[in-house]
Structures are given as structure tokens and as C-alpha cells.
KOLKOLMAR-115609 format. One line per field, with one value per atom (N, C-alpha, C): residue in three letters; x, y, z. Coordinates in Angstrom, 2 decimals, decimal comma. Atoms other than C-alpha are relative to their C-alpha. Layout:
rest	[ALA / ...]
c1	[X / ...]
c2	[Y / ...]
c3	[Z / ...]
% end
This chain:
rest	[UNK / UNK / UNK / UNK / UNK / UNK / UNK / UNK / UNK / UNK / UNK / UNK / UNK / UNK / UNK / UNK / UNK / UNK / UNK / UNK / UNK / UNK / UNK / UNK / UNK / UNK / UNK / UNK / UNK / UNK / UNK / UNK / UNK / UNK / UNK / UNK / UNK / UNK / UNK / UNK / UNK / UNK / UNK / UNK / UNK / UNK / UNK / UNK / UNK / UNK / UNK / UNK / UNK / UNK / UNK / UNK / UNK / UNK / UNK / UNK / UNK / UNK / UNK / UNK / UNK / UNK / UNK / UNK / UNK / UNK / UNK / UNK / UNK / UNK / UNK / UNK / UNK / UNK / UNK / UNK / UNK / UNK / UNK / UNK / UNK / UNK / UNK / UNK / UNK / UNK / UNK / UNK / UNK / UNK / UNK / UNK / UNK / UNK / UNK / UNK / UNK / UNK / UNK / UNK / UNK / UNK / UNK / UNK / UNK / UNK / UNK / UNK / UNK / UNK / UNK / UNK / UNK / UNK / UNK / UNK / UNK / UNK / UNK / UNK / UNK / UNK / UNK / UNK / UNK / UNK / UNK / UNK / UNK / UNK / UNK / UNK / UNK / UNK / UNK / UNK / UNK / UNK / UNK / UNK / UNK / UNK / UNK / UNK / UNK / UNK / UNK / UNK / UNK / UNK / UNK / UNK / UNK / UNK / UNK / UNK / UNK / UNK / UNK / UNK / UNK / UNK / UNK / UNK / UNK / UNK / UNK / UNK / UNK / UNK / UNK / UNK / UNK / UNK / UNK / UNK / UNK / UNK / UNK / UNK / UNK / UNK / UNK / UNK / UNK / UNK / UNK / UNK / UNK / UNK / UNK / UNK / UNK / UNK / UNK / UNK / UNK / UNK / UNK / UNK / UNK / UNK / UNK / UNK / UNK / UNK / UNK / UNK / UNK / UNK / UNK / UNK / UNK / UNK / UNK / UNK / UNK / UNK / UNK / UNK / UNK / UNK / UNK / UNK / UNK / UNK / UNK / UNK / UNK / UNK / UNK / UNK / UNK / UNK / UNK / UNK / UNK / UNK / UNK / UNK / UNK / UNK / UNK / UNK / UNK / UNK / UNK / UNK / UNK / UNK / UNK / UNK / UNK / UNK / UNK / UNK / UNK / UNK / UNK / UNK / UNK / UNK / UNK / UNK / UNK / UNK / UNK / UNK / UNK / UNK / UNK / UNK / UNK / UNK / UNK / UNK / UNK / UNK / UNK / UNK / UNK / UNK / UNK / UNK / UNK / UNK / UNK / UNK / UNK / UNK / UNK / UNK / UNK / UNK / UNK / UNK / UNK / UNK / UNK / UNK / UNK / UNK / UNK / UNK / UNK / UNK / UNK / UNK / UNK / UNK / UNK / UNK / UNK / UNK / UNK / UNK / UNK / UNK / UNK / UNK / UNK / UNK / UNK / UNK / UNK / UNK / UNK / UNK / UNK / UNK / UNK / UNK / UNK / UNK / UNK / UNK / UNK / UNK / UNK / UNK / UNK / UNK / UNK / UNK / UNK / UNK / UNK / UNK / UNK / UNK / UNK / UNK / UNK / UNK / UNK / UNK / UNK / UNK / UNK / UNK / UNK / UNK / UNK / UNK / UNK / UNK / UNK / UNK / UNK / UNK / UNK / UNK / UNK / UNK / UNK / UNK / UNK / UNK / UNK / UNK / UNK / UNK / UNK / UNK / UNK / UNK / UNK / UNK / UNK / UNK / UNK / UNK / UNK / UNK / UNK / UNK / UNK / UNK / UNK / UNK / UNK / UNK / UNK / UNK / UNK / UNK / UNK / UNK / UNK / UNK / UNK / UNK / UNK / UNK / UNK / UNK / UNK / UNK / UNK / UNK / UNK / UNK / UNK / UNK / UNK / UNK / UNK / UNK / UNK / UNK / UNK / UNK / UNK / UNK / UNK / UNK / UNK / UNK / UNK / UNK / UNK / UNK / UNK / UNK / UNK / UNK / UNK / UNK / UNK / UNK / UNK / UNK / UNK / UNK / UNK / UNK / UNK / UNK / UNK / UNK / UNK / UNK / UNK / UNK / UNK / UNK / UNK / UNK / UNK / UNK / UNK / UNK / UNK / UNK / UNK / UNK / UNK / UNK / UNK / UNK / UNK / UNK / UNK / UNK / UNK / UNK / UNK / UNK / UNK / UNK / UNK / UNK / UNK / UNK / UNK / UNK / UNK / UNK / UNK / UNK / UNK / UNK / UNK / UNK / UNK / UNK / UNK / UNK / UNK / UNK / UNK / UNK / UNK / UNK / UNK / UNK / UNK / UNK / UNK / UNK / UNK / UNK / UNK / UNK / UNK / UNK / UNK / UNK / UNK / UNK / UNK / UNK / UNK]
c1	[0,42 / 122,49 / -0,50 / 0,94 / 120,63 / 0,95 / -1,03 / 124,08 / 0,31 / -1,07 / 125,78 / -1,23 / 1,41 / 121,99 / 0,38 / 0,26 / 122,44 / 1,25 / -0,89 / 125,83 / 0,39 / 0,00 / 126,07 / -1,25 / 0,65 / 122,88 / 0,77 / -1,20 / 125,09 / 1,13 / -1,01 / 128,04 / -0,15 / -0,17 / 126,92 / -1,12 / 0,91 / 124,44 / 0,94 / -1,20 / 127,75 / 0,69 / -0,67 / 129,20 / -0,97 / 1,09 / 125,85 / 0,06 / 0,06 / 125,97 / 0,88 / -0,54 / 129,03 / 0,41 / 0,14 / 128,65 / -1,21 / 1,04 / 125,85 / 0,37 / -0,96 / 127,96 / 0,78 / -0,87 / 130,39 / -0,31 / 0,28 / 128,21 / -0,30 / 0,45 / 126,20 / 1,02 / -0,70 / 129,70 / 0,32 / 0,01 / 130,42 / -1,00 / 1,04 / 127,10 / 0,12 / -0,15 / 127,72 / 1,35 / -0,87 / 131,03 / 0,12 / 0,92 / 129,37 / -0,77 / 0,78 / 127,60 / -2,15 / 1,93 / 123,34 / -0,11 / 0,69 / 123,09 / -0,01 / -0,75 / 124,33 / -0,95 / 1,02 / 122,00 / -1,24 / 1,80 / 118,61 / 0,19 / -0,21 / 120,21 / -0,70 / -0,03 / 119,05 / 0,94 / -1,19 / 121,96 / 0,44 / 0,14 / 121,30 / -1,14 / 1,16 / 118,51 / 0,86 / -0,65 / 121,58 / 0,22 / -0,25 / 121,98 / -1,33 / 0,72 / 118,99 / 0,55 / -0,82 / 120,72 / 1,20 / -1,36 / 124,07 / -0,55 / 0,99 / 121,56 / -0,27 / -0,06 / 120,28 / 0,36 / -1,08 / 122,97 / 0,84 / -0,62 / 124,56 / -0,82 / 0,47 / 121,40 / -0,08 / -0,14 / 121,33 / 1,32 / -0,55 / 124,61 / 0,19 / 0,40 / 123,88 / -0,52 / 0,51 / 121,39 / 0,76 / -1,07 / 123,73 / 0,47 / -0,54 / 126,01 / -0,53 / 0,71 / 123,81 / -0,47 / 0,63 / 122,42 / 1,45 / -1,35 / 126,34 / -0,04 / -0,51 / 126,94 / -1,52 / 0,88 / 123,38 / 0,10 / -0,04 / 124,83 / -0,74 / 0,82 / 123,10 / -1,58 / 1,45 / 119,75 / -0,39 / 0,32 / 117,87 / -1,83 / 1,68 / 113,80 / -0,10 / 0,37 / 111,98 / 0,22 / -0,09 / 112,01 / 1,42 / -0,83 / 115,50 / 1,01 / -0,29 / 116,30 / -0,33 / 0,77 / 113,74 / 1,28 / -0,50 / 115,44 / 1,58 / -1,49 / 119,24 / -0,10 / 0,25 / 118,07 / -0,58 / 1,17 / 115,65 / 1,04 / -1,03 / 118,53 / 1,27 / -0,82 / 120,96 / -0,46 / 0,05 / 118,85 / -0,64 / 0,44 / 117,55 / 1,47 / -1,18 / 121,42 / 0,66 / -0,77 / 122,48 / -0,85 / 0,52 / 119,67 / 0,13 / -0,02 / 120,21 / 1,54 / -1,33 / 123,79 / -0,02 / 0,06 / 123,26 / -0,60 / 0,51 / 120,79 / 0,62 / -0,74 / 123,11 / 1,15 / -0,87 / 126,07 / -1,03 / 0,94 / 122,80 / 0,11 / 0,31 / 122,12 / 0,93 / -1,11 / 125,44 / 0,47 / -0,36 / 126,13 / -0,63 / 0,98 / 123,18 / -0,82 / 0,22 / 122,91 / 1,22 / -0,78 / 126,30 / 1,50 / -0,65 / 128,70 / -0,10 / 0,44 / 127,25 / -1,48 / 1,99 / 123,89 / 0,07 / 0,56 / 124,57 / -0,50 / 0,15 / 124,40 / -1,99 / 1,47 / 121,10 / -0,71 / 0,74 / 119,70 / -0,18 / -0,07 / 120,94 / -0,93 / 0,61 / 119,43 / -1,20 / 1,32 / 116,36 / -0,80 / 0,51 / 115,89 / 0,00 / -0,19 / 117,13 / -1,24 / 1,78 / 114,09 / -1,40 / 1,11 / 111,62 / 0,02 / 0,27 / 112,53 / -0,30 / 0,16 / 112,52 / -1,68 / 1,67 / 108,85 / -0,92 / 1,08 / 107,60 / -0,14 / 0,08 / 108,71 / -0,64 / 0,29 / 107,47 / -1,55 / 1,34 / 103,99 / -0,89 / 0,32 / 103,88 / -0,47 / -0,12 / 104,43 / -1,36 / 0,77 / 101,61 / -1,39 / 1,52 / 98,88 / -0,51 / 0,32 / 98,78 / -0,37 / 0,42 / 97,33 / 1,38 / -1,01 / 99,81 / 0,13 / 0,06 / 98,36 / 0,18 / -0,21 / 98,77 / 1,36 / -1,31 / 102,19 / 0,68 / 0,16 / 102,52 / 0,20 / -0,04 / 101,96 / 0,38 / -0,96 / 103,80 / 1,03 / -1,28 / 106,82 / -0,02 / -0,27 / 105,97 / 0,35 / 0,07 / 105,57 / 1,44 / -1,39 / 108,57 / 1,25 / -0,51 / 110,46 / -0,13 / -0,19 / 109,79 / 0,54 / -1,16 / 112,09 / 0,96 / -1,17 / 114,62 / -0,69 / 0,67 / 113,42 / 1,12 / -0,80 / 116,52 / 0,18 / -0,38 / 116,02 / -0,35 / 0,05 / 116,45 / -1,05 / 1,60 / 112,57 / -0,43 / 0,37 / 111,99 / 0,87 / -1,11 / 115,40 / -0,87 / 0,90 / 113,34 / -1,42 / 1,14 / 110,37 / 0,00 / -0,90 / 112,02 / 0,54 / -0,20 / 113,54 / -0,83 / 1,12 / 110,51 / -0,83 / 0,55 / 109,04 / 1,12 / -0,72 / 111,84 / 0,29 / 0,04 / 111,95 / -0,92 / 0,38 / 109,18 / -0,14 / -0,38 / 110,11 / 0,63 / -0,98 / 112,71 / 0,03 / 0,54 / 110,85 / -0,68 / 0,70 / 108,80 / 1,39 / -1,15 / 112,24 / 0,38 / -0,56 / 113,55 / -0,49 / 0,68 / 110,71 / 0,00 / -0,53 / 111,36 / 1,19 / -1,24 / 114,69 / 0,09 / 0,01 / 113,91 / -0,52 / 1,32 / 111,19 / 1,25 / -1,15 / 113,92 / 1,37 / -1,41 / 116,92 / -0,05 / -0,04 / 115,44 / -0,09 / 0,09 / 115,69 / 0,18 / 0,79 / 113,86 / 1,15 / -0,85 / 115,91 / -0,90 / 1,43 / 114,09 / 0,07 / 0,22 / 112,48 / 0,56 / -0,61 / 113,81 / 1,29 / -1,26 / 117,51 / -0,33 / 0,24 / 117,63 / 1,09 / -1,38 / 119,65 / 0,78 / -1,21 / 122,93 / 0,04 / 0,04 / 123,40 / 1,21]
c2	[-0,11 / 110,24 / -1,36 / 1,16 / 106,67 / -0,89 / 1,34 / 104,82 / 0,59 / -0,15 / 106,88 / -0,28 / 0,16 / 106,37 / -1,43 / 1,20 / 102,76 / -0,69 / 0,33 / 102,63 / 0,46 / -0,52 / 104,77 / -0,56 / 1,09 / 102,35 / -1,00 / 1,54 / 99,23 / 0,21 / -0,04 / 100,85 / 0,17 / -0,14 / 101,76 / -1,25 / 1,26 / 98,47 / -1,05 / 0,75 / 96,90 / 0,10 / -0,63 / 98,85 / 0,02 / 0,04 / 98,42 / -1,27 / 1,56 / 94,50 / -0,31 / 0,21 / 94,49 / 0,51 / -0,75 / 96,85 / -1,02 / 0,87 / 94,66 / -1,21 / 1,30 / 91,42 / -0,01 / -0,05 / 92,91 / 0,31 / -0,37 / 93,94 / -1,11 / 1,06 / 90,68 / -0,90 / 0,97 / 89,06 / 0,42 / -0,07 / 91,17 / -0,40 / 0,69 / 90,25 / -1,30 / 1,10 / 86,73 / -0,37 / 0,45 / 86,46 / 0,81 / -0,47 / 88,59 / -1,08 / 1,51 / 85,17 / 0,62 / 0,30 / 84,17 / 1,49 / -1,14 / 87,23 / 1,24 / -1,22 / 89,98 / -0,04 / -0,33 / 88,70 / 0,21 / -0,30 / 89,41 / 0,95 / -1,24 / 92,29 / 1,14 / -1,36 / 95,98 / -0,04 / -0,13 / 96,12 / -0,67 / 0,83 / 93,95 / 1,39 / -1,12 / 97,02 / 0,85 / -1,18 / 99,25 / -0,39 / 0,07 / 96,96 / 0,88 / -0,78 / 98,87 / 1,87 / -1,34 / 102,21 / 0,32 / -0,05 / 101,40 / -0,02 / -0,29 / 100,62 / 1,19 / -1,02 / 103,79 / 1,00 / -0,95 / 106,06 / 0,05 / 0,43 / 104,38 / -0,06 / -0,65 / 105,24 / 1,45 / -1,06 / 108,64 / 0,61 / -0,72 / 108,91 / -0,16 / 0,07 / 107,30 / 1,38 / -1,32 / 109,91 / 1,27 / -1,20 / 112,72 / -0,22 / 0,21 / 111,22 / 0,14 / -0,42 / 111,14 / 1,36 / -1,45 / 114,46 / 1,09 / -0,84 / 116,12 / 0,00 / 0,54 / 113,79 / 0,92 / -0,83 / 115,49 / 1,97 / -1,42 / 118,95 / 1,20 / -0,65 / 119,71 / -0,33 / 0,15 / 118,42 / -1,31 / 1,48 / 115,04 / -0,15 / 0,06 / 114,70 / -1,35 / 1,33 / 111,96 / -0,72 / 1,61 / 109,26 / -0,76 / 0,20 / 109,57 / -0,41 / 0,42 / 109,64 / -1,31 / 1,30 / 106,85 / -1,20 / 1,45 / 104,75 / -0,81 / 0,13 / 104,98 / -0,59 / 0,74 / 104,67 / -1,22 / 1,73 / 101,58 / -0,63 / 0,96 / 99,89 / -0,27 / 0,53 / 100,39 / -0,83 / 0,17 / 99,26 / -2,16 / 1,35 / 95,93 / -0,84 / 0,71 / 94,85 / -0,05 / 0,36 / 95,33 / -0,99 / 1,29 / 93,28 / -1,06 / 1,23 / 90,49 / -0,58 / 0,24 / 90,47 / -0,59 / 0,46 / 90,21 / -1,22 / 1,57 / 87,41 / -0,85 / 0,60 / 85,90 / -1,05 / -0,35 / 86,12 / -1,06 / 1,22 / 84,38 / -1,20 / 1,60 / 81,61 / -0,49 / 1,17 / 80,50 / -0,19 / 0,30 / 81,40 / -1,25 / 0,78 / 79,41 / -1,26 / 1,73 / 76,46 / -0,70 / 0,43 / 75,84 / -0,32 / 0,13 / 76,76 / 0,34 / -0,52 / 77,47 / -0,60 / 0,48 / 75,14 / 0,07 / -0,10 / 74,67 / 1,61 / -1,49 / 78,44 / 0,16 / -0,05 / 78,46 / -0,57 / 0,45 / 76,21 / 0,79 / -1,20 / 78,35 / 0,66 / -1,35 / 81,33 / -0,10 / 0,36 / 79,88 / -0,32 / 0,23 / 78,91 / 1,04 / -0,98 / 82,12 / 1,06 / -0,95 / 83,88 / -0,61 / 0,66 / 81,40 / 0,92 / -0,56 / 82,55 / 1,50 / -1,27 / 85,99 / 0,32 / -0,16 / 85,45 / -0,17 / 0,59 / 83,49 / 1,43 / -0,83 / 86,40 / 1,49 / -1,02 / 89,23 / -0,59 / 0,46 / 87,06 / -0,08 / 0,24 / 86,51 / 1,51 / -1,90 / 90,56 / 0,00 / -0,56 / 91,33 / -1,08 / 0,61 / 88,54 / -1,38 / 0,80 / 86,29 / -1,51 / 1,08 / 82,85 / -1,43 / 1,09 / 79,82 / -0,96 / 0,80 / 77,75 / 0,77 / -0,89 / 80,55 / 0,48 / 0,48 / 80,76 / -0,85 / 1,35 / 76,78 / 0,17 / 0,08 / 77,11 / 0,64 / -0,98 / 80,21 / -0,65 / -0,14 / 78,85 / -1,46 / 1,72 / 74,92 / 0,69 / -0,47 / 76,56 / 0,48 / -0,51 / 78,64 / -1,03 / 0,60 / 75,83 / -1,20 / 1,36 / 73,31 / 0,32 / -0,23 / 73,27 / 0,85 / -0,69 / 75,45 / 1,46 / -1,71 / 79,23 / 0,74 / -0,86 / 79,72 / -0,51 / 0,56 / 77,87 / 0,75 / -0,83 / 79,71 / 0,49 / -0,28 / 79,99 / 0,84 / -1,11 / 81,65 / 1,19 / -1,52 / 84,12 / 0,69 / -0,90 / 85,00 / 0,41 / -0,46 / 85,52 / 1,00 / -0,79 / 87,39 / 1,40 / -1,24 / 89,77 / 0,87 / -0,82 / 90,81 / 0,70 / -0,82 / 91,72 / 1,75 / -1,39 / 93,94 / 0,76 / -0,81 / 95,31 / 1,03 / -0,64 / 96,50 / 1,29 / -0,77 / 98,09 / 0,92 / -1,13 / 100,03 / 0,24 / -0,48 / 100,75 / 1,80 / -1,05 / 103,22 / 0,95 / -0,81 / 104,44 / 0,38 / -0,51 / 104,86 / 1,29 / -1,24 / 107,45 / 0,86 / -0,35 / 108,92 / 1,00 / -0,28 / 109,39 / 0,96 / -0,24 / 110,66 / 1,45 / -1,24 / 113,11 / 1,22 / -1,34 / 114,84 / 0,50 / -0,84 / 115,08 / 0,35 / -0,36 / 115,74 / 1,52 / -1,31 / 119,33 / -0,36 / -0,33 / 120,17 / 0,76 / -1,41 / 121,93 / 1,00 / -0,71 / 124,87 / 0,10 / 0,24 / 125,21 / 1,16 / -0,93 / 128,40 / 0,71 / -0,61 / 129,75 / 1,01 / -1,31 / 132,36 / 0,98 / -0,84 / 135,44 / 0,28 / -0,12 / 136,20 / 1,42 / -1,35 / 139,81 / 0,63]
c3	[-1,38 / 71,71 / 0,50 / 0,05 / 71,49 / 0,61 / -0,18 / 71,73 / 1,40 / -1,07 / 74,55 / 1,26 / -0,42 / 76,16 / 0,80 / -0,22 / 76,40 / 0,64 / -0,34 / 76,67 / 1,96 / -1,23 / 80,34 / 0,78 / -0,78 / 81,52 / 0,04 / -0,02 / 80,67 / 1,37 / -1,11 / 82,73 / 1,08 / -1,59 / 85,68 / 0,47 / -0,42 / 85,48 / 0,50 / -1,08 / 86,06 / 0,70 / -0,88 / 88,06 / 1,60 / -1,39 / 90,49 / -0,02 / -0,76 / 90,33 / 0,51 / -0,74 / 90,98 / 1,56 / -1,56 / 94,40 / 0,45 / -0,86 / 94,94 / 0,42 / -0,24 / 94,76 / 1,10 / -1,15 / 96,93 / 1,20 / -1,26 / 99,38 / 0,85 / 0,03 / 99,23 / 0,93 / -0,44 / 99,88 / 1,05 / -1,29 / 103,14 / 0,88 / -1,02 / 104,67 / -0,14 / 0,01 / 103,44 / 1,22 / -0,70 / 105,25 / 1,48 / -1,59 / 108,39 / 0,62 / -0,53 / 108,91 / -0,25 / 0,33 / 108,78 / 1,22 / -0,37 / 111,39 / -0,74 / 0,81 / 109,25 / -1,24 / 0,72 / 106,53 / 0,00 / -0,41 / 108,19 / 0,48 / -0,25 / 109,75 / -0,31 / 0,67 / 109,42 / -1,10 / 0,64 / 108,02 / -1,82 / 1,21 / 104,93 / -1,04 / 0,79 / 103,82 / -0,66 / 0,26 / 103,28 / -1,91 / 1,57 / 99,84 / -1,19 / 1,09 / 98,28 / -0,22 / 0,33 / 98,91 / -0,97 / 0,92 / 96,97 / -1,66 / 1,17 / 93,59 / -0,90 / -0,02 / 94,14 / 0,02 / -0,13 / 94,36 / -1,25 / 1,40 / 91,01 / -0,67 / 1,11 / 89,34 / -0,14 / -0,02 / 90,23 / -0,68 / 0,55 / 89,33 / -1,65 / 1,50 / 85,48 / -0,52 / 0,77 / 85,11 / -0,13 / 0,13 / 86,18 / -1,44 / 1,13 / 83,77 / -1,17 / 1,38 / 80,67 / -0,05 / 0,23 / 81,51 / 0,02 / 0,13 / 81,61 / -1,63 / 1,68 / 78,20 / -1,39 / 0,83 / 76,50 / 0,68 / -0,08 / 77,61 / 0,98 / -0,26 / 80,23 / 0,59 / 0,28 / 79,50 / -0,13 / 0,06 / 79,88 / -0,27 / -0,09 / 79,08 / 0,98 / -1,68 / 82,16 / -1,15 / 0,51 / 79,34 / -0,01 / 0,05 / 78,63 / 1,74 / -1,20 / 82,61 / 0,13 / -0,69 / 83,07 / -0,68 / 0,56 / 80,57 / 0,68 / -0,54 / 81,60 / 1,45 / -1,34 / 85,51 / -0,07 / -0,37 / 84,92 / -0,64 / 0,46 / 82,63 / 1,13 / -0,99 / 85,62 / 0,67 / -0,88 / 88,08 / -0,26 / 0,42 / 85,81 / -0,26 / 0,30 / 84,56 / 1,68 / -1,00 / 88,27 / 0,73 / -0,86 / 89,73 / -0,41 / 0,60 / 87,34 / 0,73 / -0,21 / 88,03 / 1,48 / -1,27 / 91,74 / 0,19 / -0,10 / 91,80 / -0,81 / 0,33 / 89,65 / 0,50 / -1,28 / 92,28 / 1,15 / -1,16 / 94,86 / -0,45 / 0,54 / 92,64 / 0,34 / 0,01 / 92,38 / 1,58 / -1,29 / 95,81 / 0,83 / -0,64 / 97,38 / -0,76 / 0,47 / 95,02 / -0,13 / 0,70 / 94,15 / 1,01 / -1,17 / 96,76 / 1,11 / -2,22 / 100,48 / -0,47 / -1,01 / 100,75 / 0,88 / -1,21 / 104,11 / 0,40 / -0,14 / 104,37 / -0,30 / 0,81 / 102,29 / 1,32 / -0,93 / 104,75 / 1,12 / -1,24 / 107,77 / -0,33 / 0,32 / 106,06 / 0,16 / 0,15 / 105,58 / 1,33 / -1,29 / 108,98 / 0,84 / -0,37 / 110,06 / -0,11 / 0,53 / 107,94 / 1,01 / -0,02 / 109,15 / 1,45 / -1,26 / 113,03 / -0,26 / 0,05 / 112,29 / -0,11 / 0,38 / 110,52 / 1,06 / -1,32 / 113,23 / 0,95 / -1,05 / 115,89 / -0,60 / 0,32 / 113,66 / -0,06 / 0,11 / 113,17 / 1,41 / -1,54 / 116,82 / 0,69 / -0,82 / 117,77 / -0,73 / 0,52 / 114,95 / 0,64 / -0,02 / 116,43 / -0,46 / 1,23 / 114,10 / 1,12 / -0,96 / 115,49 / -0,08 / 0,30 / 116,02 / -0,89 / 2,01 / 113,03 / -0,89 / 1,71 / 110,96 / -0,10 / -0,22 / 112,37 / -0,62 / 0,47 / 111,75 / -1,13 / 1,34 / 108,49 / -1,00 / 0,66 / 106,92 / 0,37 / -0,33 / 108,86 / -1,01 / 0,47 / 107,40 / -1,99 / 1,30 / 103,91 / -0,37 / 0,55 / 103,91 / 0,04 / 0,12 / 104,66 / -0,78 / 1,19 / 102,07 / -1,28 / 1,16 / 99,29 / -0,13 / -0,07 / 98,09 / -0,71 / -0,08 / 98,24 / -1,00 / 1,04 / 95,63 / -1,29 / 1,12 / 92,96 / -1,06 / 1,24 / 89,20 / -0,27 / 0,23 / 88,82 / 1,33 / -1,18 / 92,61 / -0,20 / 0,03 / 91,66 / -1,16 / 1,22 / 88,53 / -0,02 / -0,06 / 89,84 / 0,93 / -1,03 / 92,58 / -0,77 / 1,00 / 90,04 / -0,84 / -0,23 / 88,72 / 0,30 / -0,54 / 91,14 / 0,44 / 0,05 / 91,74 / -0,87 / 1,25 / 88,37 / 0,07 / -0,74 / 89,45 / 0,89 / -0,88 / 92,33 / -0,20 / 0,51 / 90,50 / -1,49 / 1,21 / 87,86 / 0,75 / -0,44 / 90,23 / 0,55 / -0,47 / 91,84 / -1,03 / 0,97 / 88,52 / -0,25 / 0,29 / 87,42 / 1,36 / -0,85 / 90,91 / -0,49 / 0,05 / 90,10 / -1,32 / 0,70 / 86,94 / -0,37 / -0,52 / 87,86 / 0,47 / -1,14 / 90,00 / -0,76 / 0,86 / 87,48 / -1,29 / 1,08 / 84,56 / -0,37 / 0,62 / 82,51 / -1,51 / 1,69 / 79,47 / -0,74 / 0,83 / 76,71 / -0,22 / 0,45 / 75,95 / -1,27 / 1,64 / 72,58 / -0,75 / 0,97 / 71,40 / 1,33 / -1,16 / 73,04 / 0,19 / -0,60 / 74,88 / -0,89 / 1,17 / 72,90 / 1,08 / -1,06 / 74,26 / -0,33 / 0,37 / 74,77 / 0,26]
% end
């Protein structure tokens, strides 16, 4: 049970980076509006949908039956091999081939911040200086993607047990007689 466990997290962990890659690359070639978009939020839904269906899967392959650890594990292994994969796919995208893009993007975020800082209050030096901040250096370099992924590990660590909570079934301890 241990192997097919690990093995059905692996597959659909690549089967979610790569939906995440490909999504990544339609908003990429939608241009810098498309990636600040609403429309950019829809990539946490595709994740999610390919861990749900892992767990299914392992819980068909154990007959039926899955305990939360065994859910947890399969969902949190999808949702960690597909986020790696994706920020993977960024890095290279946004150090390697599209800086100018990077740059765009970055400038793109900064306005967005400013006008969401502006709606909430916020004072114009304190403005000033989130926007001066976010713009110094490179917001993608290997050490910000990995610290970046963490935190989302994180994040779908709690979705995982979520996810887990909701599709798991106990075997029961003694069968029922057949009559």
C-alpha cells in the first residue's frame, strides 16, 4: 500500500505542475495584464482539483477506504511536487528567458499595490516605500522562489488536511456478515 501511496502522489504531482506550467504559460502569453488579473487566481483551483482527484485515486486503489493520514499524505505530496515544478517553470521563465517581462511584471505589481494601498488609506510615505522596496532587485531570484514555496507548502498543507478530512473512510474493524 506504501508504494502505490507514493507512487499516485508523484503522478498526479506531475500531472499538477505540469497544468500549472501550462496555465502559467497562457497567462504569460495573455501579456503583464492577464498576470495580475482575477484571472491569474483560477491557477490555485487547477492544484486543487488534481489533489482531490489523487485522493479519490488512492482511496479506489485501497478498496474503497483511505484513513486522513493516508489522504493527507498523497494530497500534500501532489500539491508540494506540483508547486516545485511550477516555480521551477517561473525561475527559468523570469531569469532566463523574459526579464524584460519580469521587469514589466514587477512594475505591474507595484501599481496595483500602490492603488490597493491608496483605496485602504494607507499614507503616501508608506505608499513610497512598499512601492520603493518592492522594486529593488529581482523579486525572482532562486532564494525569493524558495522562500515563496514554503510558504505555500504551507498553505497546502492546511488544504491538503481539508481535502483529506472530506474523502477519507475508515475501514471498519470487524466486517459486517453477509447474509
Amino acid at each position: 500500500m506504501e508504494n502505490k501511496q507514493k507512487n499516485v502522489g508523484l503522478t498526479y504531482g506531475v500531472i499538477s505542475g505540469l497544468a500549472s506550467v501550462i496555465f502559467s504559460l497562457l497567462l504569460y502569453l495573455g501579456g503583464i495584464k492577464w498576470f495580475v488579473s482575477p484571472v491569474a487566481y483560477l491557477g490555485f483551483v487547477v492544484p486543487i482539483i488534481i489533489a482531490v482527484l489523487a485522493g479519490i485515486k488512492q482511496k479506489k486503489l485501497n478498496e474503497g477506504y483511505l484513513d486522513f493520514s493516508a489522504a493527507l499524505k498523497v494530497t500534500f505530496t501532489t500539491f508540494v511536487i506540483g508547486t516545485f515544478i511550477s516555480i521551477l517553470f517561473s525561475y527559468v521563465l523570469f531569469n532566463f528567458i523574459d526579464v524584460p517581462f519580469r521587469e514589466a511584471l514587477t512594475q505591474e505589481t507595484a501599481n496595483k499595490t500602490q492603488e490597493m494601498m491608496h483605496k485602504f488609506g494607507a499614507s503616501q510615505e508608506q505608499i513610497d516605500k512598499a512601492i520603493e522596496e518592492m522594486m529593488k532587485g529581482n523579486n525572482y531570484t532562486f532564494g525569493k522562489q524558495m522562500l515563496g514555496a514554503a510558504f505555500t507548502c504551507i498553505f497546502w498543507f492546511i488544504v491538503s488536511a481539508i481535502i483529506a478530512a472530506i474523502i477519507k473512510k475508515k475501514k471498519p474493524e470487524f466486517p459486517t456478515a453477509a447474509q
